[in-house]
MARGU-346138 format. One record per residue (C-alpha): x, y, z; residue number from 1. Coordinates in steps of 0.2 Angstrom, whole numbers. Layout:
<doba u="X" v="Y" w="Z" rose="NUM"/>
...
END
This chain:
<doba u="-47" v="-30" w="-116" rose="1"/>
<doba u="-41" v="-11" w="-121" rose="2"/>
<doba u="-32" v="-9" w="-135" rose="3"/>
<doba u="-17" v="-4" w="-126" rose="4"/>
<doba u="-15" v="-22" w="-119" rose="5"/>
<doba u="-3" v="-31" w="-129" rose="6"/>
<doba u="3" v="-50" w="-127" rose="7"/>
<doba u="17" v="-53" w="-114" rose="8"/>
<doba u="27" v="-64" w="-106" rose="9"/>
<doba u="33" v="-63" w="-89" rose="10"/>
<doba u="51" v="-74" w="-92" rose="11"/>
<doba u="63" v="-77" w="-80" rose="12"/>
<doba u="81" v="-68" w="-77" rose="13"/>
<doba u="94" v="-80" w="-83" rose="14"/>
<doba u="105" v="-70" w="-69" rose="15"/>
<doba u="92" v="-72" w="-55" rose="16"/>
<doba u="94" v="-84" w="-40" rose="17"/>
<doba u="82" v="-99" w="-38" rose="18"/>
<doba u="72" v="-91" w="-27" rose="19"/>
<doba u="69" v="-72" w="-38" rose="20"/>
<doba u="64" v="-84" w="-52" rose="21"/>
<doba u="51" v="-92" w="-42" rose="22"/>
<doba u="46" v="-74" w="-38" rose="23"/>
<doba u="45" v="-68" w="-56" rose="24"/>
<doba u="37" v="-84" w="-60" rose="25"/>
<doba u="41" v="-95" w="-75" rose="26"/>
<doba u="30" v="-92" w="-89" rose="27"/>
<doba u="22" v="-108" w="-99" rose="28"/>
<doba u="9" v="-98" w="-110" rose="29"/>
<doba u="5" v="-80" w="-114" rose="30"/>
<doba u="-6" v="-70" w="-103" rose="31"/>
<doba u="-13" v="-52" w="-109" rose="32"/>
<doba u="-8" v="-40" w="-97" rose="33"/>
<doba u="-9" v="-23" w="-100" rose="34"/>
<doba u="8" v="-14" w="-103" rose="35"/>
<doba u="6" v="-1" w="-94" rose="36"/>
<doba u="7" v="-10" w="-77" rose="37"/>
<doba u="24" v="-14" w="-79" rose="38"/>
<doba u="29" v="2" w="-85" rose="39"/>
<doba u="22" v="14" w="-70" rose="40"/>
<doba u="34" v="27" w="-65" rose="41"/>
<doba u="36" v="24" w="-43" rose="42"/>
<doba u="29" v="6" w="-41" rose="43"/>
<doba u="38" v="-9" w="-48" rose="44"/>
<doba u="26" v="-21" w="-54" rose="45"/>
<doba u="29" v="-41" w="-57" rose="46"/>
<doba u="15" v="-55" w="-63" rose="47"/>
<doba u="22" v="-73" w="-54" rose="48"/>
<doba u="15" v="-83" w="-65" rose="49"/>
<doba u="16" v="-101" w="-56" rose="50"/>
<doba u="6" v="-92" w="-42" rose="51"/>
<doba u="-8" v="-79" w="-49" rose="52"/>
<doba u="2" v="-65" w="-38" rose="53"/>
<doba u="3" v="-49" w="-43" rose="54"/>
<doba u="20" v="-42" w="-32" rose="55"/>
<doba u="20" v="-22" w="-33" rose="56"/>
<doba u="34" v="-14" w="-20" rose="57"/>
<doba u="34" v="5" w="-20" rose="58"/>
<doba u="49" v="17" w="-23" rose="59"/>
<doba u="43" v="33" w="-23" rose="60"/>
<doba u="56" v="49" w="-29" rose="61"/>
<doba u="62" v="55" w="-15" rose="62"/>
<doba u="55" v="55" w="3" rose="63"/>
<doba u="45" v="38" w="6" rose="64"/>
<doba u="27" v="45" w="9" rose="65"/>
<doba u="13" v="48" w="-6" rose="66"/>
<doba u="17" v="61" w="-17" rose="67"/>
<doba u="7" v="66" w="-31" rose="68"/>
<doba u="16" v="55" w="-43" rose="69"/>
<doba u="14" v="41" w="-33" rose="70"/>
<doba u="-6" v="43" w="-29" rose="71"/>
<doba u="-6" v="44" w="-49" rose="72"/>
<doba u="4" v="28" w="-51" rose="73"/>
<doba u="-10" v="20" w="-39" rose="74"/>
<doba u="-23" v="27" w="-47" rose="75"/>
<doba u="-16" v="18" w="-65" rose="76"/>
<doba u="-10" v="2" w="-56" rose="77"/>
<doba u="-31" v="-2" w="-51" rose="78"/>
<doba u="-38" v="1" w="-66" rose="79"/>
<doba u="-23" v="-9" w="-76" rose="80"/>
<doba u="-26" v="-22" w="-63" rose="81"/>
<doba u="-45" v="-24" w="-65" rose="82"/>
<doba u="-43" v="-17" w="-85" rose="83"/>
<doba u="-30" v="-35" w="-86" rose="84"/>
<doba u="-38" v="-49" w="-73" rose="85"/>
<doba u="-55" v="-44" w="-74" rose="86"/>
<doba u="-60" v="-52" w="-88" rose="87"/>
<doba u="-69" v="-71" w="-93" rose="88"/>
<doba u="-52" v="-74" w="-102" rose="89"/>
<doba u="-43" v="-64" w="-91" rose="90"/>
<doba u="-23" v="-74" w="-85" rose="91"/>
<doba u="-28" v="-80" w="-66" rose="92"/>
<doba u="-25" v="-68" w="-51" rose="93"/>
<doba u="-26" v="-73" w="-33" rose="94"/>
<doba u="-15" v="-64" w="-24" rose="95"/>
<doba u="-12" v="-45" w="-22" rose="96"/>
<doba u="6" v="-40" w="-15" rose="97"/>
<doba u="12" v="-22" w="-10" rose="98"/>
<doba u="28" v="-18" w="-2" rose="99"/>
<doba u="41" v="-7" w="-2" rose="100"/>
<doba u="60" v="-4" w="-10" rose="101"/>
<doba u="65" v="9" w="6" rose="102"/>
<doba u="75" v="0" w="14" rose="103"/>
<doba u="68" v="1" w="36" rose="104"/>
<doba u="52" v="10" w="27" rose="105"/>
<doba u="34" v="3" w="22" rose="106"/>
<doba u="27" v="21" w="19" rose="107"/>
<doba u="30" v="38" w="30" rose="108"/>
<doba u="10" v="42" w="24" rose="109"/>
<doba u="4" v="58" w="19" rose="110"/>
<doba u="15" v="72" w="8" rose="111"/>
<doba u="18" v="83" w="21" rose="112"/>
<doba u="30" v="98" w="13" rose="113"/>
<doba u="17" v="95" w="2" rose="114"/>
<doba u="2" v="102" w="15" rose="115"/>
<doba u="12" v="111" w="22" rose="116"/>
<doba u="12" v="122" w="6" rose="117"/>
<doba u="-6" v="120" w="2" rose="118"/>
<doba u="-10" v="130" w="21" rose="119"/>
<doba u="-1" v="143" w="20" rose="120"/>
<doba u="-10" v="146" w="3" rose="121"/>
<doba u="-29" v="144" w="10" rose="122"/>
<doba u="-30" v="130" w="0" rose="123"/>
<doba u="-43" v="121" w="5" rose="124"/>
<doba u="-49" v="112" w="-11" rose="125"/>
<doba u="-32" v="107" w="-13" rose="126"/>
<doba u="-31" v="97" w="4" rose="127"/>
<doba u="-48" v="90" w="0" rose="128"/>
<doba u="-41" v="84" w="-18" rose="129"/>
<doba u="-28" v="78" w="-8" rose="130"/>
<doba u="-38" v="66" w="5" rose="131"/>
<doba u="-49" v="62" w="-9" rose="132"/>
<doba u="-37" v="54" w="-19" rose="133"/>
<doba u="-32" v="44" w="-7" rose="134"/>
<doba u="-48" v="39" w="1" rose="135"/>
<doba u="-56" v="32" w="-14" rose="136"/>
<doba u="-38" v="23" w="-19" rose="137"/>
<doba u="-39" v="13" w="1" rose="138"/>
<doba u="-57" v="11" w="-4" rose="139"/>
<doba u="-54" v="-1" w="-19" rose="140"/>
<doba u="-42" v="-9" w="-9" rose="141"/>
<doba u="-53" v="-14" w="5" rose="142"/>
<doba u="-66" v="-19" w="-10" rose="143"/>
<doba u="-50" v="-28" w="-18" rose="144"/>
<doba u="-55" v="-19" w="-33" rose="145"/>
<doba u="-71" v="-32" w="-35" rose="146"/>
<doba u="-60" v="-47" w="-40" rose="147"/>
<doba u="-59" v="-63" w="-30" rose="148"/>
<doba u="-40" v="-61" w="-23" rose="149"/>
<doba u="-35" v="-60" w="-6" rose="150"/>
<doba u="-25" v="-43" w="-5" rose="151"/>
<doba u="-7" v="-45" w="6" rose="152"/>
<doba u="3" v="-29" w="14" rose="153"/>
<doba u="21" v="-33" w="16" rose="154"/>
<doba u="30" v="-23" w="31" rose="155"/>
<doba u="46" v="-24" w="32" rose="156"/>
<doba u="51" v="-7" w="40" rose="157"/>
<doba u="40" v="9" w="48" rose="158"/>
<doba u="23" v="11" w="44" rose="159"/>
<doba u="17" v="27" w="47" rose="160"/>
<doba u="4" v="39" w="46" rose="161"/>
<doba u="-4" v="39" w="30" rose="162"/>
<doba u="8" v="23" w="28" rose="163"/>
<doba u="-2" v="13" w="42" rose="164"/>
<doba u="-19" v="20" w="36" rose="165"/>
<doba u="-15" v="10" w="17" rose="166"/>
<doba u="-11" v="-5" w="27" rose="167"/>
<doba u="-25" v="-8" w="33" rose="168"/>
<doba u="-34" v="-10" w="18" rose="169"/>
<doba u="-28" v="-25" w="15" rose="170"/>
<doba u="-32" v="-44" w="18" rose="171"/>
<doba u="-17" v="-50" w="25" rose="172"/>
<doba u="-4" v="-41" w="34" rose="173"/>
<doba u="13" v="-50" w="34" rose="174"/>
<doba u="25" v="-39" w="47" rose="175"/>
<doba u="44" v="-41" w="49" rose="176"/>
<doba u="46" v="-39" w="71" rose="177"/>
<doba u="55" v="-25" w="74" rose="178"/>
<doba u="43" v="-14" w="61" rose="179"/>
<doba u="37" v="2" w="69" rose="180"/>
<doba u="18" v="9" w="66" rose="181"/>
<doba u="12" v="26" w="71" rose="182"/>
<doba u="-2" v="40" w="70" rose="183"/>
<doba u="10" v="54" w="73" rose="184"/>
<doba u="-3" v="66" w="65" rose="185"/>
<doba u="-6" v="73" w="86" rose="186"/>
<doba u="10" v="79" w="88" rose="187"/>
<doba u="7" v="93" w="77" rose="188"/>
<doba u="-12" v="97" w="80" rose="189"/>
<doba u="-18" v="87" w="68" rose="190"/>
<doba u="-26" v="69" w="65" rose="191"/>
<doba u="-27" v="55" w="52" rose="192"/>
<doba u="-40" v="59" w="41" rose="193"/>
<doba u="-39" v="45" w="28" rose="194"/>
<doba u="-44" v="30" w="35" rose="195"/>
<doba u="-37" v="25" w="51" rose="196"/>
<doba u="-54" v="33" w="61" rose="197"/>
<doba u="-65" v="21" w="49" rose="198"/>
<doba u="-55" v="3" w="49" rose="199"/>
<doba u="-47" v="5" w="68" rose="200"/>
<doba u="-65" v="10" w="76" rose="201"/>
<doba u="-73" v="-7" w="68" rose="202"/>
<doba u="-57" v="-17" w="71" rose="203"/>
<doba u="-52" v="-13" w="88" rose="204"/>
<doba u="-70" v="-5" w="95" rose="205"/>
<doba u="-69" v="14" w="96" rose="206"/>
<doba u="-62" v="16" w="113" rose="207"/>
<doba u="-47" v="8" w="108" rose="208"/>
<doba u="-46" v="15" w="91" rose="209"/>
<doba u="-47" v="33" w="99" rose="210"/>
<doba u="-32" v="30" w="112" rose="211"/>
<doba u="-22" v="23" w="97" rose="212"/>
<doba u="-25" v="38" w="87" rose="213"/>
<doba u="-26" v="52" w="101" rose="214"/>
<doba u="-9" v="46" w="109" rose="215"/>
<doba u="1" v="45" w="93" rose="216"/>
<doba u="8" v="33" w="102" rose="217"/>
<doba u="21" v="20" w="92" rose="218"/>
<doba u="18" v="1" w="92" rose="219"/>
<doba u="29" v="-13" w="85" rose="220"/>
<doba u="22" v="-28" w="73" rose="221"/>
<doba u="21" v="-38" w="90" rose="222"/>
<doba u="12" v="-27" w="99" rose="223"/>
<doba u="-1" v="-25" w="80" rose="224"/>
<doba u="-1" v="-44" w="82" rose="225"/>
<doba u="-6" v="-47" w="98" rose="226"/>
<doba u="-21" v="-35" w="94" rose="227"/>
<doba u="-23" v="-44" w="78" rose="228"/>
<doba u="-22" v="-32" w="65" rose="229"/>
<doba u="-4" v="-38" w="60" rose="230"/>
<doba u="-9" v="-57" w="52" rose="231"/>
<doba u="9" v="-66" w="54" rose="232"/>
<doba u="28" v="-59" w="58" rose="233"/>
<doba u="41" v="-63" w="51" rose="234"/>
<doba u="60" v="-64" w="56" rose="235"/>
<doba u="69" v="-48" w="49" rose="236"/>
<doba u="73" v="-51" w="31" rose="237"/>
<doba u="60" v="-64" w="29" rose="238"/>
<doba u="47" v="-54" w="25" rose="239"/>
<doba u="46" v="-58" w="8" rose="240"/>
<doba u="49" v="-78" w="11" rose="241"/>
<doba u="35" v="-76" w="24" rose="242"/>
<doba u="23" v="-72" w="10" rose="243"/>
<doba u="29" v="-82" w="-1" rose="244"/>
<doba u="24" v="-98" w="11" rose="245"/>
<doba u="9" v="-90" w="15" rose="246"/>
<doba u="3" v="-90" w="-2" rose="247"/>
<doba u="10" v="-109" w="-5" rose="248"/>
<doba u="1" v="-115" w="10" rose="249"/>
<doba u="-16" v="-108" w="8" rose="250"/>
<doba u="-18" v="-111" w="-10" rose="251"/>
<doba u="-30" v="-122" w="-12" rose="252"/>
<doba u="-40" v="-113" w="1" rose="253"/>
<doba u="-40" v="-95" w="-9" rose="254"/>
<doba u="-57" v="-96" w="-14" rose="255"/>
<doba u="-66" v="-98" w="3" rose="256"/>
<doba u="-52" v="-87" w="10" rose="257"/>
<doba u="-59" v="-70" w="-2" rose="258"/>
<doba u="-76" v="-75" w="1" rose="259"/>
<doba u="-73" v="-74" w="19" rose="260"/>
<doba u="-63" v="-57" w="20" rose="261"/>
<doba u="-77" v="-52" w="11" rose="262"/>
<doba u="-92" v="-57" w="17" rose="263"/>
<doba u="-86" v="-48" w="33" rose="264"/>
<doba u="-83" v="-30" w="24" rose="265"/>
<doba u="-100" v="-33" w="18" rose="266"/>
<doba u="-107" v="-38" w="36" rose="267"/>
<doba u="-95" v="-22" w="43" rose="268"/>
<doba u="-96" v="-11" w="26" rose="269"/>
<doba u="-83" v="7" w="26" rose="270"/>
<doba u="-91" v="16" w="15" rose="271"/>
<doba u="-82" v="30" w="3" rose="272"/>
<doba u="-95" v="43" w="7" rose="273"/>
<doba u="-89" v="41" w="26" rose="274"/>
<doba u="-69" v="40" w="21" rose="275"/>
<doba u="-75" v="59" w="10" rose="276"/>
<doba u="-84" v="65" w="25" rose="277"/>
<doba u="-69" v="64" w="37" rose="278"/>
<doba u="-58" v="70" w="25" rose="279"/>
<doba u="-68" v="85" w="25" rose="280"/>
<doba u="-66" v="85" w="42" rose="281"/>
<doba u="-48" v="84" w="41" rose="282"/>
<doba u="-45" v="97" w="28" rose="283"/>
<doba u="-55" v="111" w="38" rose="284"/>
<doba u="-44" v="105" w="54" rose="285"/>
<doba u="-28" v="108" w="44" rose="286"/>
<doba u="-32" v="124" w="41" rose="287"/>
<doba u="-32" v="129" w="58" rose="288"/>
<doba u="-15" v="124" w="62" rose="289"/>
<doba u="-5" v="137" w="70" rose="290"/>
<doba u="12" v="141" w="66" rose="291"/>
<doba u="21" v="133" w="76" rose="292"/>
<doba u="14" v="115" w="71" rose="293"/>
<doba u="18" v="122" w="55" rose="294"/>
<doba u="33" v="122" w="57" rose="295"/>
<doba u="34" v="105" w="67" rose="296"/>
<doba u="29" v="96" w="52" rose="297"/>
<doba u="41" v="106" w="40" rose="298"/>
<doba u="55" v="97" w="55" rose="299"/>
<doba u="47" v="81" w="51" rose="300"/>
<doba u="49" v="84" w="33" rose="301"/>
<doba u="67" v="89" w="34" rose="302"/>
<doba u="70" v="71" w="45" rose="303"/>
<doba u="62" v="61" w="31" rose="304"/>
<doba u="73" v="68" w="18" rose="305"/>
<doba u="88" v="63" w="26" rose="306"/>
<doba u="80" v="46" w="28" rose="307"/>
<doba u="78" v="44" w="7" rose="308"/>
<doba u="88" v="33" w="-2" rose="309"/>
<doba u="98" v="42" w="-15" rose="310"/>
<doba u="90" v="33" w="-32" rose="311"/>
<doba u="105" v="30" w="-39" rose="312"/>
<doba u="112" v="19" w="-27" rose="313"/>
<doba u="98" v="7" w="-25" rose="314"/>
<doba u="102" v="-9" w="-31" rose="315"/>
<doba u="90" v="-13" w="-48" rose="316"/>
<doba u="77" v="-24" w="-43" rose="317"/>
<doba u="79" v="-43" w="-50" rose="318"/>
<doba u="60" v="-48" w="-55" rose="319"/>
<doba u="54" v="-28" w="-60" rose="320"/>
<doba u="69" v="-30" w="-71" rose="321"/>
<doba u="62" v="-45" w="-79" rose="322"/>
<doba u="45" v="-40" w="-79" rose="323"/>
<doba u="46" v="-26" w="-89" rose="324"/>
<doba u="55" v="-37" w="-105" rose="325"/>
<doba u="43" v="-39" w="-117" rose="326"/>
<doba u="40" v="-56" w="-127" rose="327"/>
END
């Protein structure tokens, strides 16, 4: 292990309910998990002990989509996650969790003020940083960072964009009904260019994936379930609890389950060099983008922001509270 891990207990909140303990976990031993995964600046991190899940939720500054910060975070929460589990003497790990703390929003995807101002400037390079980032980021993810878990997306709001494209990078996706996915990218000239051409064509078959992707049409988790790429629903508000029994009913079928999930990436494999090739693709496209779609995408920008949570409303959250308490 680095030098920066350091001994840590995950303990309970003396002031949580039942059922946010069982969430944080009890802890009934040390485990050496680097510090630095609790202590990431947009994701809240927490280790449930009694169940070898990792539970990370997103609250990104601002609008809900993937600013740099946040791709940063990301980039830090993998290599803490493999830097602390990975080892022979590692504390167990067997399930992977990532949801969100906007309340009605998963992800909105891409930064797009953020775009915006990188084609006006020419910038190409930029853009390509950009979808690079992100690329190889979904690309551990559907690897599930070469640890034996079985990674789990929790839905309990809009998925879109960029948003959507993350989700399907993992195992299991668990979808409140009601939840809204989209590829809006069309309406503005533009396409998803970070995953979504890769995962949809070899999940759905091309034909399909290219009617979901040229119409921007949006879907609910029922209609995602009844194509299969959303895994169970769940009632609104139950997302969470959904998981939770998910992970308490398969547990003594972990094992087989990550050996399955990953014997069939290995038998359908998305490369990274593909993912970097369409991002390429995408980059160029951007660049081409009149005016007018320009400023479309500057509208959508100005409806996400009034859609952010003000920061110093949100409640604090009960088990990121606790995790970050140090032995």
């Amino acid at each position: 292990m680095g030098a920066g891990n350091a001994e840590r207990i995950v303990p309970p909140d003396p002031s949580a309910t039942p059922r946010s303990r069982s969430i944080i976990g009890e802890a009934r031993g040390r485990a050496r998990i680097a510090d630095g995964l609790f202590e990431l600046d947009q994701l809240e991190v927490a280790y449930d002990v009694d169940h070898a899940t990792l539970w990370t939720m997103m609250n990104p500054a601002g609008r809900a989509s993937f600013n740099r910060q946040l791709l940063t975070d990301f980039e830090a929460w993998q290599d803490l996650i493999i830097d602390s589990f990975g080892g022979d003497d590692a504390p167990p790990l067997l399930y992977l969790v990532l949801g969100s703390r906007v309340s009605g929003v998963f992800c909105y995807g891409g930064d797009l003020d953020l775009f915006v101002r990188l084609i006006r400037a020419g910038d190409r390079a930029g853009l390509v940083d950009y979808g690079r980032r992100c690329v190889n980021i979904l690309h551990r993810n559907i690897a599930s960072l070469d640890l034996p878990i079985v990674t789990i997306g929790l839905v309990q709001g809009d998925a879109l964009g960029g948003g959507w494209e993350a989700l399907m990078s993992f195992d299991v996706i668990v979808a409140e009904r009601g939840s809204k996915f989209g590829l809006p990218e069309t309406m503005f000239g533009l396409f998803p260019g970070m995953g979504a051409h890769a995962i949809l064509g070899r999940k759905l078959g091309y034909a399909k994936a290219e009617h979901i992707i040229l119409s921007g049409e949006t879907l609910t988790a029922e209609d995602l379930y009844d194509m299969g790429l959303v895994h169970i629903l769940a009632q609104p508000g139950e997302g969470r609890a959904e998981v939770e029994r998910y992970i308490g009913r398969e547990a003594r079928r972990q094992g087989g389950r990550a050996g399955a999930f990953a014997a069939m990436k290995r038998v359908n494999p998305v490369t990274i060099e593909e993912l970097c090739d369409i991002v390429e693709i995408w980059a160029d496209s951007a660049l081409r983008l009149a005016e007018k779609d320009i400023r479309l995408m500057l509208r959508l920008v100005a409806a996400q922001t009034r859609h952010a949570p003000d920061q110093a409303t949100l409640e604090p959250s009960p088990f990121s509270a606790a995790s970050k308490r140090s032995a």
